[in-house]
N, C-alpha and C positions, 0 to 999 in steps of 0.2 A: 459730198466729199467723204471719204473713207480714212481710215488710217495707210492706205498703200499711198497717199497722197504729201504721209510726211518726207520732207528731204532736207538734206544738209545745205547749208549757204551756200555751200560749191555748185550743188544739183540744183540751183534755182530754189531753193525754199526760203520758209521765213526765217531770219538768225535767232534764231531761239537759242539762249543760253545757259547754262550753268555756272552759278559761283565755283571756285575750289574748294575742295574739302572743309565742311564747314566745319568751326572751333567744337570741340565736344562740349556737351555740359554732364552733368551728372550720370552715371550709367542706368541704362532703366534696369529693374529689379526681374531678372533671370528666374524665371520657375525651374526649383531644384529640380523636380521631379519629370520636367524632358527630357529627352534624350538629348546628348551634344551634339546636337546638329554643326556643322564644321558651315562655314562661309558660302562655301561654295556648294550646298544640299539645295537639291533639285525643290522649289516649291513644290511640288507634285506630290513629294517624300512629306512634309511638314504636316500640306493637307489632311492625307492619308492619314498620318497619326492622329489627327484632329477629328478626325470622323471616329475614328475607332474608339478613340479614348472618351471624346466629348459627342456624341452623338443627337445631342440639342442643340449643337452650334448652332449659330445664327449668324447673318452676315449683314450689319450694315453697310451703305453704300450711298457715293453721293454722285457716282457714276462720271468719274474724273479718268484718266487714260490709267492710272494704278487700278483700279475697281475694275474698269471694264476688263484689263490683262486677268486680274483674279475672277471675275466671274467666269472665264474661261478655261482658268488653268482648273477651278472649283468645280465644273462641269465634267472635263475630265477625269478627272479623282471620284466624281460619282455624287456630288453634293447635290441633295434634291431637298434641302431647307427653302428658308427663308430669307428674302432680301431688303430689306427695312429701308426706305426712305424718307427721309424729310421734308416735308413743303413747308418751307417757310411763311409763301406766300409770294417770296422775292427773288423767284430762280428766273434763269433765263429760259425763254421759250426752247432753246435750243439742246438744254440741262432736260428737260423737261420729255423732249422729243425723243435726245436718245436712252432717257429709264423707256419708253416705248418702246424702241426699235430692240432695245435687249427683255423687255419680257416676249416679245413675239420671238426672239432669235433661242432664246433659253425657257420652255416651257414648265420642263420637268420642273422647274424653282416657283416657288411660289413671291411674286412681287409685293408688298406693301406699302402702302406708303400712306403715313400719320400727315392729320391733317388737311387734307382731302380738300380744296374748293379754299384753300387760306388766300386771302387777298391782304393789301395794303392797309385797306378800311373796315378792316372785320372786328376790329375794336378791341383784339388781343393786344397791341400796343400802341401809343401814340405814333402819329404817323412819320416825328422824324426823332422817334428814340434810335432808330438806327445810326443817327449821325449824332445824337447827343451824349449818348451810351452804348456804343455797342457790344459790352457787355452783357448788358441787361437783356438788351435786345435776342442775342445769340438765347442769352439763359431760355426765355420765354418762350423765343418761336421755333429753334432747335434740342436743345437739351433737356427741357424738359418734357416736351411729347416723347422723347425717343426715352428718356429716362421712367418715365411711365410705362409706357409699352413694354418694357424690361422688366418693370414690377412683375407686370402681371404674366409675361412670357417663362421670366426664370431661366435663363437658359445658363449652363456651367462656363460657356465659355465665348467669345465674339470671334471669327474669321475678320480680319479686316486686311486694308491696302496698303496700309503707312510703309513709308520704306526712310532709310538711313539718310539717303541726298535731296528729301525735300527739304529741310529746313535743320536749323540747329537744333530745335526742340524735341528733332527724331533721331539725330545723328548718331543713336545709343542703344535705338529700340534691338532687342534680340528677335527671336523667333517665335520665343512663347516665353510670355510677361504675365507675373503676376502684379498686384496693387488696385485699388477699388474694390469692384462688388464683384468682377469673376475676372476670369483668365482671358488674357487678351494672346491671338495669336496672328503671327504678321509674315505670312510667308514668301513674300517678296524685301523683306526687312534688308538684304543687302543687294537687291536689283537696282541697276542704276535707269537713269531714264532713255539713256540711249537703246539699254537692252528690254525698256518695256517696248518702245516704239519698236524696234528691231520686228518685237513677238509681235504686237499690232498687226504690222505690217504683212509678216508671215501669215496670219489669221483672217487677215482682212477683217477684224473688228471693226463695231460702229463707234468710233470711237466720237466724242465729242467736235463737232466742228469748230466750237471757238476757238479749240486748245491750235489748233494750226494759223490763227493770228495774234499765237501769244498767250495766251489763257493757259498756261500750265498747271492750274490749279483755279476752280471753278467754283464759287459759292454764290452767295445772292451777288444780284446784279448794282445793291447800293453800296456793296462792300469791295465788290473785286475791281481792278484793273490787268490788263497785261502787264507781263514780266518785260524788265528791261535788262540790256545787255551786263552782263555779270553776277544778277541777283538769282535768289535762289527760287526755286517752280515755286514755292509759296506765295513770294516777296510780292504780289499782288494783291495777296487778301489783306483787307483792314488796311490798308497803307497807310500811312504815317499818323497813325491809331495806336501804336505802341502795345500794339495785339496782334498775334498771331497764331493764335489755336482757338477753338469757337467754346473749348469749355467739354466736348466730349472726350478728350484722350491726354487733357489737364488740370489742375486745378483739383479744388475740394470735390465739385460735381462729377467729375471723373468718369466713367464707364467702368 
């Protein structure tokens, strides 16, 4: 299944939905020193400045329907970095399949992924701190390889996928964010989900298959559920965990 395969409830598809504009919280902290990119500035435009300016960018990715849109629009733009992945140990096969199908689709990029062979019983945590703490859990088997790998990369700044209508914890993000150890830039920051699938579709990206039964947002397979009718693409992860960000674009550990 492809991304040309998403459709609206009317088309026979899955009802995938969206909350309404979720409540703002705090505005995230705007980097004086970009340009004022206006709302409606073509990611393309964002990129471009990110390359120029920050030329060690780097691009994490957990290869969710937001990531795959940016690896492509990043391709475009000329982005021939680095793509950083997590293994938890606890992705879906399916998570899993399509970082494959996008390093063979995207060559010029160099893929990585920390972690390499992580299983359940590898003995980095008890096997069910995920549901005792998932906290801890997130810290250990995500954030901190990728927060290593950052030590020793250095890089000035992250490309990443977040955008405004996942969740309330994003509903703020600008374009290019300062706060933690470098510059965080988000150039789909005011894309909504409609208009990622849209560009999906136009592309024919590989897009993750779960996300078309609900999966609007994809992390380990002991944390996520589908989204249900009203809630926000996140509202699957950690479900009634009273968590919702894994620790890399929150919190003291931060990016």
């Amino acid at each position: 299944m492809t991304a040309a395969d998403v459709r609206t409830p009317a088309e026979g598809g899955v009802p995938l939905t969206t909350e309404p504009r979720a409540p703002r919280e705090a505005a995230g902290h705007v980097d004086p020193t970009a340009p004022a990119f206006a709302p409606d500035t073509d990611p393309l435009e964002v990129i471009a400045w990110a390359l120029a300016g920050h030329p060690d960018v780097l691009m994490p990715s957990a290869f969710n329907l937001n990531g795959v849109v940016l690896l492509d629009l990043a391709a475009r733009a000329g982005y021939r970095g680095e793509v950083v992945f997590v293994d938890t140990g606890y992705h879906f096969p399916e998570t899993l399949a399509t970082r494959d199908r996008l390093a063979a689709r995207y060559p010029q990029m160099t893929f990585v992924t920390l972690n390499t062979g992580a299983h359940p019983e590898d003995g980095q945590t008890p096997p069910d701190l995920y549901a005792a703490d998932p906290d801890a859990c997130c810290a250990v088997r995500k954030v901190a390889p990728l927060q290593a790998y950052l030590r020793e990369k250095a890089p000035s700044a992250l490309l990443n996928a977040r955008s405004r209508d996942q969740a309330t914890t994003r509903a703020d993000i600008p374009f290019v964010e300062t706060g933690g150890a470098r510059v965080k830039i988000n150039p789909l920051a005011h894309w909504t989900r409609e208009r990622l699938e849209a560009y999906a579709r136009e592309h024919d990206l590989p897009v993750n298959p779960l996300y078309f039964d609900g999966f609007l947002s994809i992390g380990c397979w002991t944390c996520t559920r589908a989204v249900r009718p009203g809630e926000d693409a996140r509202a699957g992860r950690w479900a009634g965990k009273g968590k919702t960000e894994c620790g890399l674009w929150a919190g003291e550990n931060r990016l």
